[in-house]
N, C-alpha and C positions, 0 to 999 in steps of 0.2 A: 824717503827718510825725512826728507825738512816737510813735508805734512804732518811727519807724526811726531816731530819735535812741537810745532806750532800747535797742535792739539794736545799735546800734556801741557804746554803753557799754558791755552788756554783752561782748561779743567783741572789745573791747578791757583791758577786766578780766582775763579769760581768759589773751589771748594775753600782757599783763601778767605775769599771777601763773608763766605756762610760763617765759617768757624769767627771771625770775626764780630758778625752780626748778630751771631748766637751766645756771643763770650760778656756780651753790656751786662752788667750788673749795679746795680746800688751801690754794692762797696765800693769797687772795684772803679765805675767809671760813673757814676751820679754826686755819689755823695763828696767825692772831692771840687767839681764843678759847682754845687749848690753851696759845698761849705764856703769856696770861695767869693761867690757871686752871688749868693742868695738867704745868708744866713744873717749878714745885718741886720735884717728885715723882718726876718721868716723864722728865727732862732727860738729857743727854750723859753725865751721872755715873753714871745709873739702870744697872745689870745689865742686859746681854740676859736675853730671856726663861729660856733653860735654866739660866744661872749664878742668876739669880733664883729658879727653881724648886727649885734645892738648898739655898736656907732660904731661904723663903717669910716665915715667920715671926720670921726674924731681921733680917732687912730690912724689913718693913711695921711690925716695930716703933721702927725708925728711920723712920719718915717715908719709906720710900725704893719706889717700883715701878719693876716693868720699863721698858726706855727704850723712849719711845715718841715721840721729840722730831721722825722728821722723817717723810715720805711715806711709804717705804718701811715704816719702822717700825711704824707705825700703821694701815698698809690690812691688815697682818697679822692684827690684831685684827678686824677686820672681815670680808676674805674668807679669802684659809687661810694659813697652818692652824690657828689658834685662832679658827677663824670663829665671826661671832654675840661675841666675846668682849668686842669693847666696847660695841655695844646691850644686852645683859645689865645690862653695871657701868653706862652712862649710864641708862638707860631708869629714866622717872617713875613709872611701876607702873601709869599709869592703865589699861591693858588687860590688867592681872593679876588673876584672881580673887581672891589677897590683897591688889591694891592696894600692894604692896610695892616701894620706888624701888629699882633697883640700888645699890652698897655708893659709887658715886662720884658719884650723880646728886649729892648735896649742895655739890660742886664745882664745881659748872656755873656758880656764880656766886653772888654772895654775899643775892640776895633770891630769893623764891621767882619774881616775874615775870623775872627776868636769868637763872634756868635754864630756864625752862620757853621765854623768847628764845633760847636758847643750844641748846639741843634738839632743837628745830625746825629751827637751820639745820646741827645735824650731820643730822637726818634728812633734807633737802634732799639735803643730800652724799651720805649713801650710799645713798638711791632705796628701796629694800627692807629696809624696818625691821623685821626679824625677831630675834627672841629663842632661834633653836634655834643648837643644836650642828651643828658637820660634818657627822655622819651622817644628821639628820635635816631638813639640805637639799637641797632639789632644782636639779638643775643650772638649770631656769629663774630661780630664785631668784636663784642665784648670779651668772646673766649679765644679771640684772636689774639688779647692784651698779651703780649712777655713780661715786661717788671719785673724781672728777675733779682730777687736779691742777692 
């Protein structure tokens, strides 16, 4: 009997932790994180990307990045075509051989546990937390993405 109490615990854990990982959405669990933590910056005001790209450096020295404030916006940085481009800037470093956090992990929140909370549920969101560039993903990769909104 206490085996098969401990085995519905356990397969309900399980099925628990899926239903959870399956439930990340944009609305739901992005956009309130981004609106808090990411929309100073990244907001309605922010440049599209290419307007942004013709000074880079005149604008991130205002305080200002590309706009990245709504769905659309944002899954660009993720699948194309600046794919991989916000796991890179979010990502903690911890499976980099330097150990080096992208240039916005510090944004995730204002302690170290509220980023590394915040982290995990944008990795939730996008399914396949990979660190390459375009070229050096593979279309299974790619259609592994969730984003869900």
């Amino acid at each position: 009997m206490k085996k098969v109490i401990i085995g519905l615990m356990a397969m309900a854990f399980v099925w628990v932790s899926q239903v959870q990982a399956a439930d990340v959405t944009w609305q739901k669990d992005i956009k309130p994180i981004f609106d808090k933590q990411c929309l100073g910056c990244h907001g309605t005001d922010s440049p599209e990307h290419d307007e942004f790209a013709k000074d880079k450096k005149g604008f991130t020295d205002k305080g200002i990045g590309m706009r990245m404030d709504t769905y659309s916006h944002l899954i660009t940085y993720v699948g194309w075509p600046y794919t991989g481009a916000m796991m890179r800037r979010l990502d903690d470093g911890s499976g980099k051989t330097d150990k080096k956090a992208g240039n916005m992990y510090e944004y995730l929140g204002a302690t170290e546990v509220e980023r590394k909370a915040n982290l995990e549920i944008f990795k939730g969101w996008v399914g396949t937390w990979n660190l390459k560039r375009g070229k050096d993903v593979t279309r299974e990769e790619m259609n592994s993405l969730k984003i869900k909104y």
